[in-house]
N, C-alpha and C positions, 0 to 999 in steps of 0.2 A: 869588576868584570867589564871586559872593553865591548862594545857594538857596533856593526857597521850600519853605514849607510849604503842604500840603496838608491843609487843613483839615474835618472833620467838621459835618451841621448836629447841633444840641444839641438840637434836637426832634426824635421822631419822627416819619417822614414820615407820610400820610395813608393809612388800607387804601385796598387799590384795590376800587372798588365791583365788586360781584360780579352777574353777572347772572342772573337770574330762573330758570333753567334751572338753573345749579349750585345757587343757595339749593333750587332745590326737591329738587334730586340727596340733599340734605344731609339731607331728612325720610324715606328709603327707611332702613330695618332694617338694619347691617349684617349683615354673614354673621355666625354664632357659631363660632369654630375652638372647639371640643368635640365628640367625638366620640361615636358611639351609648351606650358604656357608661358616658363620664362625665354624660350626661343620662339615663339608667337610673338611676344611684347618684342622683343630686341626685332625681329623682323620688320614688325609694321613699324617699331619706331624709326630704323632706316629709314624705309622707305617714305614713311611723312617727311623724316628732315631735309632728305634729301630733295622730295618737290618742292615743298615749300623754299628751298633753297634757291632750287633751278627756276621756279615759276617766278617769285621776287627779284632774283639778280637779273632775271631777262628781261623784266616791264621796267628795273629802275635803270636796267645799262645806256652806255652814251646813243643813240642812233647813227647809224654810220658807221661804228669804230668797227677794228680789225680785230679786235681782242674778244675773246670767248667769255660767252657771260656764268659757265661753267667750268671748273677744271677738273680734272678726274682724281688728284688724289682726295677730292671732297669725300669720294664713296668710303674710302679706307679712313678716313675722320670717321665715316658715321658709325663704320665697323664699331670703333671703340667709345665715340661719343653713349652709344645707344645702349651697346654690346657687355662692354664693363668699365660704367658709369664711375664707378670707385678707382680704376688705376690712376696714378697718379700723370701715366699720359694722355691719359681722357680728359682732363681737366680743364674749363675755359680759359687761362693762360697758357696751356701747352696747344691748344688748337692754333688760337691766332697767332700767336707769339711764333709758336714754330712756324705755322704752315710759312707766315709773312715774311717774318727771315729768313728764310731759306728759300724763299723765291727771289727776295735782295742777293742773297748770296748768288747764287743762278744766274743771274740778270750782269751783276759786278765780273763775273766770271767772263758770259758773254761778253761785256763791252770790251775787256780786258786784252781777252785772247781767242774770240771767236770759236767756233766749235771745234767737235773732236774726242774722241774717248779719252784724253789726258782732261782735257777741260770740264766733261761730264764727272768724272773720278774727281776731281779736285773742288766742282762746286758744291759735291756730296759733303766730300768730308768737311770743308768749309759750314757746310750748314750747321752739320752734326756738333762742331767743337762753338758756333755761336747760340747753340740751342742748350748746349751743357751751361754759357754762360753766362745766358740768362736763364736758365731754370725753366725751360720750357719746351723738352726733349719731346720732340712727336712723331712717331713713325713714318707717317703721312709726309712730315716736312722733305724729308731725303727724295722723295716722289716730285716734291714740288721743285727743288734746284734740279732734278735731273730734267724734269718736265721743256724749263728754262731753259736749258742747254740743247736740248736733240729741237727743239723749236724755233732756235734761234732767237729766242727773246730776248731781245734790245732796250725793251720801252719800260722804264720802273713805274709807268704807270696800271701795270699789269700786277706788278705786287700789291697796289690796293684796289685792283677792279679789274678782275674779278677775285684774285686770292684773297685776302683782308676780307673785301662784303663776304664771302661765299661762308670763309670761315664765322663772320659774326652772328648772321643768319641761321647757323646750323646750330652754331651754340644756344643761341636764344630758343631753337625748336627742341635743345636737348634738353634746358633749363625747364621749358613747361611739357613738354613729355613723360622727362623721367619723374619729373613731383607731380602727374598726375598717375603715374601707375604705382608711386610709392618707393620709389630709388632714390636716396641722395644726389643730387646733381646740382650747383658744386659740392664734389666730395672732399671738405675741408680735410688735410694731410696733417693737421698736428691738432686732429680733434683727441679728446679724449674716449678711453673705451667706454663699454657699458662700466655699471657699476656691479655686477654680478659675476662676468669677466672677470673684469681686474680682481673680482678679492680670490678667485682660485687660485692665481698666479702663487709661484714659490719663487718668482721672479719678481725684480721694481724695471720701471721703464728704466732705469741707467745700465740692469743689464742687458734689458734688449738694445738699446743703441750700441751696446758696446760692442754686441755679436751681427748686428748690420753692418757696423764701421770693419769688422774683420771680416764679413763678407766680400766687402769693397765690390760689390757689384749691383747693375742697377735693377730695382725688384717693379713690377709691375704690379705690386698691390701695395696701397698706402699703409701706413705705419699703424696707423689704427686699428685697420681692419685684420694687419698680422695680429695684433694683440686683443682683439677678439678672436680669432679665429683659434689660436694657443690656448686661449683662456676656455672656448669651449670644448677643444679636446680634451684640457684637461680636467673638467666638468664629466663630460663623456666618460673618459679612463674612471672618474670617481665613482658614476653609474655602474658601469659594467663591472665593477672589482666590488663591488659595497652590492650589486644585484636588487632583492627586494624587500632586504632588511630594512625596519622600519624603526620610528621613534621607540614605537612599543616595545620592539624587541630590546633596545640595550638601555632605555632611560632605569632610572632608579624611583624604586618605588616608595622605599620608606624616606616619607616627608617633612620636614620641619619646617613648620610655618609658623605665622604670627596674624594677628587680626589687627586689625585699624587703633585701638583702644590698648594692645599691648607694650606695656611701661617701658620705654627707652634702656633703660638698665637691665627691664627681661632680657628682652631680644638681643641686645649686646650679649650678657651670657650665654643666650643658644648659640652665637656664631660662635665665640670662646671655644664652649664646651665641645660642640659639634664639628669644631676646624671647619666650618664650611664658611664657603666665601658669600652667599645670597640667603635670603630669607623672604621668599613667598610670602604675599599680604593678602590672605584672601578674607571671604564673607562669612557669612553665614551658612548658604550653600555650596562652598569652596569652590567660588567662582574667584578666578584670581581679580584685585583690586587693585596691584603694585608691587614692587618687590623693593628692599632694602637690602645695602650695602657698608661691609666697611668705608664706603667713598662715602656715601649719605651721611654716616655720623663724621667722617674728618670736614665735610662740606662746611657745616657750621663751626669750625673750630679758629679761623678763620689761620689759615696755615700758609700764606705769604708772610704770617709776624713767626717766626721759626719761635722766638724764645716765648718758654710759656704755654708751646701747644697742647702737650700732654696734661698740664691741671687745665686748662679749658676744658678737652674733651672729658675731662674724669667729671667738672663740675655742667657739663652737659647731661650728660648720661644718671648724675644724682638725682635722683627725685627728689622735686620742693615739696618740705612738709607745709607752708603756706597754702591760703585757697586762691591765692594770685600768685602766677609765676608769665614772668616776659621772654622765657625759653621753650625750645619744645621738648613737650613732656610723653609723647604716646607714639607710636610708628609711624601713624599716620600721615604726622607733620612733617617729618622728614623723608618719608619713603619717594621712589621716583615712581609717577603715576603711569608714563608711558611703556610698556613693556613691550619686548618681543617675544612671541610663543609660538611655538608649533602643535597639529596638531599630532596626537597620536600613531594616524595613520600616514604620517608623512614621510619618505622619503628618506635614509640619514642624509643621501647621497649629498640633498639639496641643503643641509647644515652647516655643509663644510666652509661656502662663500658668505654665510651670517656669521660663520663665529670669525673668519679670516678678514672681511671687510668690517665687521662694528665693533671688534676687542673684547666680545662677549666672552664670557668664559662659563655660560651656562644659561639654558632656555626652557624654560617652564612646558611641559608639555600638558593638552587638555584635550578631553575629549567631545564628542559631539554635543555634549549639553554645555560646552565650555567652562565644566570643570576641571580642577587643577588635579592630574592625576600621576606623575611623576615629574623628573627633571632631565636633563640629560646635560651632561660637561663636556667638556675637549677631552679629559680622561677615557668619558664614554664612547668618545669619537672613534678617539685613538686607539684604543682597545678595540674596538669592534672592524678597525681596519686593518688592526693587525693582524686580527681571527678569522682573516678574508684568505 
């Protein structure tokens, strides 16, 4: 019996033309999700950078000179210095870098060819393609060469005084403003995310670079911050579809444990018998004390020497009829002390980034006396997300 295939076209189809109403829908302001105090902070913090700015460059400027000890695209620096701290064009090399260069640009432009709307256009885009390459694109900068040009400025002394101090100044007020209201500033561009973040992701960072590089255009929020930002939508999406299902609802309640004192060769048999992959170590009043693994017994088997491993672990697991033995003989020896638990009342929603970031494959639940009262696996996850 023949099949066909079902083929793909190799070009992208056409947008679909968009009518007059949406294009216009598209020019309204979105809403700003920021709230009254975080536009309080970004206010005052302007407005501090910017005196502190104005007040310092005027008491250190030359006396006498002709150059302004203030320039205005300082204020649209502070817009975003202040404003959002995290873009990658807020950054203290996109301030000075840009602003500085791009008043060189300006200034080269004047000497060159004097003023004029070709000259203003050409020391713009000038700025713009040296600000791409040095890696210091700032909005503000394009402000600073047109500045340059309708001014007639001549003097490249004006690129570092007032442009250079103004922007160093501003930076420095943004550096202990933003770290004391609690904003990163500098906001390192190839920090890592959370670690709660990342483990939601059904993504690795190679596929988000891959879909920024097909983007091909430039984003105003650092790379970091997108992949937090993904990782708690898709946290979010797990809340609302998982709702207020809890550990208690889908963990599993019948138990197989073992105690501290139980023979290396039992407990091996419960996991055998019971196909399960963990075995709870608890007390006396079934408070958990550790949990054991197929990994715990191969640990000692010492499984870098491949040959020979399976009689090791077989003369592991043998109890010594002797009353000295130099192996270990009972759970307790080999079990791993540290565990992860949740408690009964908890969330599944929030299981999903422990079992995704630490390779868990199962978490002891307990209850308020911090007894071990069921378990819950990725089976039970998974199940209960698909019963959503």
């Amino acid at each position: 019996m023949s099949t066909s295939l079902i083929t793909t076209p190799t070009t992208s189809p056409a947008p679909m033309r968009r009518s007059a109403a949406a294009w216009a829908l598209d020019l309204l302001p979105a809403r700003m999700p920021v709230d009254a105090r975080e536009r309080l902070r970004v206010v005052v913090g302007a407005a501090i950078g910017v005196l502190l700015t104005a007040l310092l460059c005027r008491a250190f400027g030359a006396p006498g000179t002709v150059l302004p000890w203030l320039v205005a695209p300082i204020g649209a620096s502070a817009v975003l210095v202040f404003g959002v701290p995290g873009s990658p064009m807020a950054q203290p090399w996109a301030v000075v870098g840009g602003n500085t260069v791009s008043a060189l640009a300006g200034i080269a432009c004047v000497l060159a060819f004097g003023g004029g709307p070709s000259v203003a256009a050409l020391a713009v885009g000038l700025a713009i393609a040296a600000m791409f390459t040095l890696r210091c694109l700032h909005p503000p900068g394009g402000a600073c060469a047109l500045l340059t040009v309708l001014g007639a400025v001549g003097d490249p002394r004006f690129a570092l005084a007032p442009v250079l101090l103004n922007s160093v100044v501003l930076v420095i007020a943004g550096v202990a403003y933003n770290g004391a209201t609690r904003r990163r500033y500098p906001h390192g561009q190839h920090a890592a995310a959370s670690p709660d973040t990342t483990a939601a992701h059904r993504f690795d960072e190679a596929d988000l670079d891959a879909v920024i590089a097909r983007y091909n255009q430039v984003l105003d929020i650092g790379r970091d911050d997108l992949q937090d930002l993904l990782g708690q939508a898709e946290l979010q999406a797990y809340r609302r579809k998982m709702g207020a299902t809890r550990c208690a609802d889908i963990m599993s309640r019948e138990l197989v444990t073992a105690e501290f004192g139980t023979r290396l060769q039992d407990a091996w048999a419960l996991l055998r018998a019971k196909g399960i992959k963990a075995l709870p170590v608890v007390d006396r009043a079934s408070r958990i004390v550790g949990i054991v693994t197929f990994a715990d017994f191969l640990r000692g088997t010492e499984l870098d020497l491949h040959a020979g491993w399976a009689e090791r672990l077989r003369a592991m697991i043998r109890a010594t009829t002797t009353s000295h033995s130099d192996k270990p003989e009972v759970v307790g020896q080999i079990m791993t002390r540290r565990v992860r638990v949740a408690s009964a009342d908890r969330p599944i929603s929030e299981l999903v980034p422990v079992f995704a970031a630490t390779g868990h494959h199962h978490i002891p639940i307990i209850d308020a006396e911090q007894r071990l009262v069921g378990i819950v696996t990725q089976s039970d996850l998974v199940a209960a997300v698909c019963r959503r």
